[in-house]
C-alpha positions in Angstrom: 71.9 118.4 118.5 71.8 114.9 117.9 70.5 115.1 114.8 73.0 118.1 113.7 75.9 116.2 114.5 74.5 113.2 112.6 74.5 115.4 109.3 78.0 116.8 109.8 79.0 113.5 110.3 76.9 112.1 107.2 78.2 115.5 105.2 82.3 114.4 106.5 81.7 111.2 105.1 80.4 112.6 101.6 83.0 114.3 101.4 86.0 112.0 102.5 84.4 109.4 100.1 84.6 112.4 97.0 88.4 113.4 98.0 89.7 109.1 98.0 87.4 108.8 94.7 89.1 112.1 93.2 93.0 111.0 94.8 92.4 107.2 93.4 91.0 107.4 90.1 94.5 108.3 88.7 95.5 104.6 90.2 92.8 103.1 88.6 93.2 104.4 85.4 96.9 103.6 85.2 96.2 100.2 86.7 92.9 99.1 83.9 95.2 100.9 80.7 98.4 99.3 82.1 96.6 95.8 80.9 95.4 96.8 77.1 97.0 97.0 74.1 97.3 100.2 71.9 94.0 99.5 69.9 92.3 98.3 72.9 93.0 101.3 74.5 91.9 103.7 71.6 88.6 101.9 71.5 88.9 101.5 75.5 87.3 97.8 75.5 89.3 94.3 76.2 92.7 93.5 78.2 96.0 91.8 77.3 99.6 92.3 78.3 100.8 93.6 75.1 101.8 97.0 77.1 103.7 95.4 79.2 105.6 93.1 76.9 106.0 96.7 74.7 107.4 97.9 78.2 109.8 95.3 78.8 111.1 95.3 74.9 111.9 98.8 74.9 112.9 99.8 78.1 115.7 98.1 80.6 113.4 98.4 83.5 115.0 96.0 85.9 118.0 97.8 85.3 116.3 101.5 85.8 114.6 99.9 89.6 118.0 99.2 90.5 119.9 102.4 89.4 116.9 104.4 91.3 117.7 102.0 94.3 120.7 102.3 94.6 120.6 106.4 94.5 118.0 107.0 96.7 119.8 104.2 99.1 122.6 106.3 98.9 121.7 109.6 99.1 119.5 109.0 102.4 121.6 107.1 104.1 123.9 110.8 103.9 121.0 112.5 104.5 120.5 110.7 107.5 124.0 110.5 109.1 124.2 114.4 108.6 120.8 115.7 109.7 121.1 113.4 112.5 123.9 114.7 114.5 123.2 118.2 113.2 120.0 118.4 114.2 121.1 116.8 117.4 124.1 119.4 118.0 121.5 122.3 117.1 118.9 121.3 119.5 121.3 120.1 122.6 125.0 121.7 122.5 125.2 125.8 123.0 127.9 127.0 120.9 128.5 130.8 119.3 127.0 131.2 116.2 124.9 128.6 116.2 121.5 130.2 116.2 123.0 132.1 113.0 124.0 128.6 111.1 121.1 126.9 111.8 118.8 130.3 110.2 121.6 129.4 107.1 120.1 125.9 107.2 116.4 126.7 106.8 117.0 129.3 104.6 118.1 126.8 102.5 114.9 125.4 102.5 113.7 128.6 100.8 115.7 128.1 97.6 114.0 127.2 94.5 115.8 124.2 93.4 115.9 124.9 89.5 118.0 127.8 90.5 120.9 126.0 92.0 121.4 122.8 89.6 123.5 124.4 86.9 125.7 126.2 89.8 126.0 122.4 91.1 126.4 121.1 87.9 129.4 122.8 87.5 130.8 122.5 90.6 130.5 118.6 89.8 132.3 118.9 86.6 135.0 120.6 88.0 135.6 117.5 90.4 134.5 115.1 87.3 131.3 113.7 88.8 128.9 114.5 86.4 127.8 111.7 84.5 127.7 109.6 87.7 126.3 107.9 90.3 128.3 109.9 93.0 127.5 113.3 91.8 123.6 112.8 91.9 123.8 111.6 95.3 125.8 114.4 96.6 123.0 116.6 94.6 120.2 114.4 96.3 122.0 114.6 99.8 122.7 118.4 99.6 119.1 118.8 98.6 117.4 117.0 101.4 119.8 117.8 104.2 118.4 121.1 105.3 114.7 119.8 105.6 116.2 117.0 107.2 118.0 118.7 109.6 115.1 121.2 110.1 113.5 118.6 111.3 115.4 116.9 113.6 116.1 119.4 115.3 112.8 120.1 116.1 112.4 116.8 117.3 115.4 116.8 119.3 114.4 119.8 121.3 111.0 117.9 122.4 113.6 115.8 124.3 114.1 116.7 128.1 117.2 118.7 128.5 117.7 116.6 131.5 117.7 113.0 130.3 120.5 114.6 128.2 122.5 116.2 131.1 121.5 112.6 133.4 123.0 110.6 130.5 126.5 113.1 130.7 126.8 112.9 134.4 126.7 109.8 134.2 129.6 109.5 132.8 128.3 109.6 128.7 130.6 111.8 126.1 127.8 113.7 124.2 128.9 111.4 120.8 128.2 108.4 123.3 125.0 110.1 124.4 123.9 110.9 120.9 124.1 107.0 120.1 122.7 105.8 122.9 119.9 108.2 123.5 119.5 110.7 120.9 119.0 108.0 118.1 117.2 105.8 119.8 114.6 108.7 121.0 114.1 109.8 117.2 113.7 106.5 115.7 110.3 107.8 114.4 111.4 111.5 113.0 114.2 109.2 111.2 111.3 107.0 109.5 109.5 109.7 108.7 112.6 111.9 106.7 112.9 108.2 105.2 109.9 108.2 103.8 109.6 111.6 102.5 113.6 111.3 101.0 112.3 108.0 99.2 109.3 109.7 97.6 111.1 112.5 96.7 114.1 110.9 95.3 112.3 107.9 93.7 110.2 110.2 91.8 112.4 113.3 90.9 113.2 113.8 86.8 115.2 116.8 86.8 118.2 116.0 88.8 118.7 112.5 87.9 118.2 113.4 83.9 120.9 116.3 84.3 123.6 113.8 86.6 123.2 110.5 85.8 124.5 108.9 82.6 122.0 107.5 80.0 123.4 103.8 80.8 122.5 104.3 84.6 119.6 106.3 84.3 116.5 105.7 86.6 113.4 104.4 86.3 111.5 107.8 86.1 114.0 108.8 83.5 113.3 105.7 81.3 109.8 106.8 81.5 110.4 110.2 80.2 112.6 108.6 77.6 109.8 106.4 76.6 106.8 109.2 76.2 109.4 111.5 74.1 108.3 110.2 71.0 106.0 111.4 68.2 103.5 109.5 69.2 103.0 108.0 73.1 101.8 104.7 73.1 100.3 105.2 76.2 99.8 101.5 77.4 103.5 100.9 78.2 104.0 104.4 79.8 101.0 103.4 82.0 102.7 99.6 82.9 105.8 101.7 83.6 104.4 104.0 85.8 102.6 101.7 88.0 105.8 99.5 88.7 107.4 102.9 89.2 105.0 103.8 92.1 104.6 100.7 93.3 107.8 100.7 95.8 107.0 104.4 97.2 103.6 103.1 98.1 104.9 100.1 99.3 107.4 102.3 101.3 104.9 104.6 102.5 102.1 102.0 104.2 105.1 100.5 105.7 106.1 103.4 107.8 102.9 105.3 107.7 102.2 105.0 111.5 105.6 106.3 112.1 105.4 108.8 109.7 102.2 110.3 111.1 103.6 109.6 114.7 107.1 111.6 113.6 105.4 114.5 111.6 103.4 114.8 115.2 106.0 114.5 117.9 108.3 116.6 115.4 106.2 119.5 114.2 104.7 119.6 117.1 107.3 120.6 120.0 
């Protein structure tokens, strides 16, 4: 027995060591090209920062981090103040119809969303918010909310039905109760709609290419802009994309434990 569980342990190892070797070699391969020139990289030998100073010449990228910021701030901090109490309300007040709104909600969820942007496209323009900021975070927010919401509600019916009614009795409103106890309970389903909001947001083309103006356009736009060409010169696209994922990784090992823990506790109940 001993020595079968040795080998599945052996064979588990194997095979965790081929799936991080198979899901990092993309890094590596941005991250060695990023530092090469284009004749280094067609002959694949040396290192220099010509990419990157090709990178910087061509393409505002300071300007693109910040536009991509500023959105995906934006459009989570909606996300969040709506799914929130929704999810909250779902899970913890009984009202009519709501069984029937919150099937509308993740039936959202179940729309394909290249089917819906040039409805919402021109529902903006007949409010004039295409071709700005606003408009692609109302996209972004109405996007993620149903997920979002999905979610928290989930997590908010994990909570004890009578810590809720203790808190009311005491002499809580339910808004007062939501504050104080709701938000405070969920702290790690909100880190973990965070985090997935970020990545999705951060690295989404089609929506922000569509709403966003070319002046304020993000980062992952720039970097579509800048492999449109006749010919790629692959170099700078890689330098690009590696300061392009470097803040949802960043993001993500911040908040990993509470992602894992909020996926759990979530899912899970």
């Amino acid at each position: 027995m001993r020595r079968i569980a040795g080998i599945r342990k052996s064979g588990l190892f194997v095979l965790m060591v081929v799936i991080a070797v198979v899901m990092l070699y993309p890094f590596w391969y941005m991250l060695d090209n990023a530092f090469r020139s284009g004749s280094q990289y067609d002959l694949q030998q040396g290192h220099s920062l010509a990419g990157w100073r090709a990178l910087f010449a061509n393409l505002p990228v300071v300007g693109e981090l910040v536009n991509s910021t500023l959105v995906c701030a934006a459009a989570i901090a909606i996300i969040l103040a709506v799914s929130t109490t929704a999810g909250f309300a779902f899970a913890k007040l009984r009202y009519r119809g709501g069984g029937i709104v919150f099937l509308a909600v993740v039936a959202a969820l179940m729309i394909p969303v290249q089917s819906i942007l040039i409805p919402e496209y021109v529902n903006m323009a007949h409010v004039h918010l295409t071709n700005s900021y606003l408009g692609a975070v109302l996209v972004y927010a109405a996007l993620g909310t149903p997920f979002a919401t999905f979610l928290m509600a989930t997590y908010y019916r994990g909570i004890s039905d009578e810590l809720i009614e203790a808190a009311v009795i005491d002499g809580l409103s339910y808004e007062r109760t939501f504050v104080q106890v709701g938000l405070r309970l969920s702290l790690p389903a909100i880190a973990t709609i965070t985090v997935l909001q970020f990545i999705q947001i951060w690295d989404d083309l089609l929506v922000a290419d569509i709403f966003l103006p070319t002046n304020d356009r993000t980062i992952t736009v720039g970097l579509a802009v800048l492999a449109t060409g006749r010919t790629t010169n692959i170099p700078p696209l890689m330098a690009g994309s590696l300061i392009s994922a470097l803040p949802a990784i960043v993001v993500y090992l911040i908040f990993q434990r509470y992602l894992v823990r909020g996926l759990t506790l979530g899912m899970g109940k």
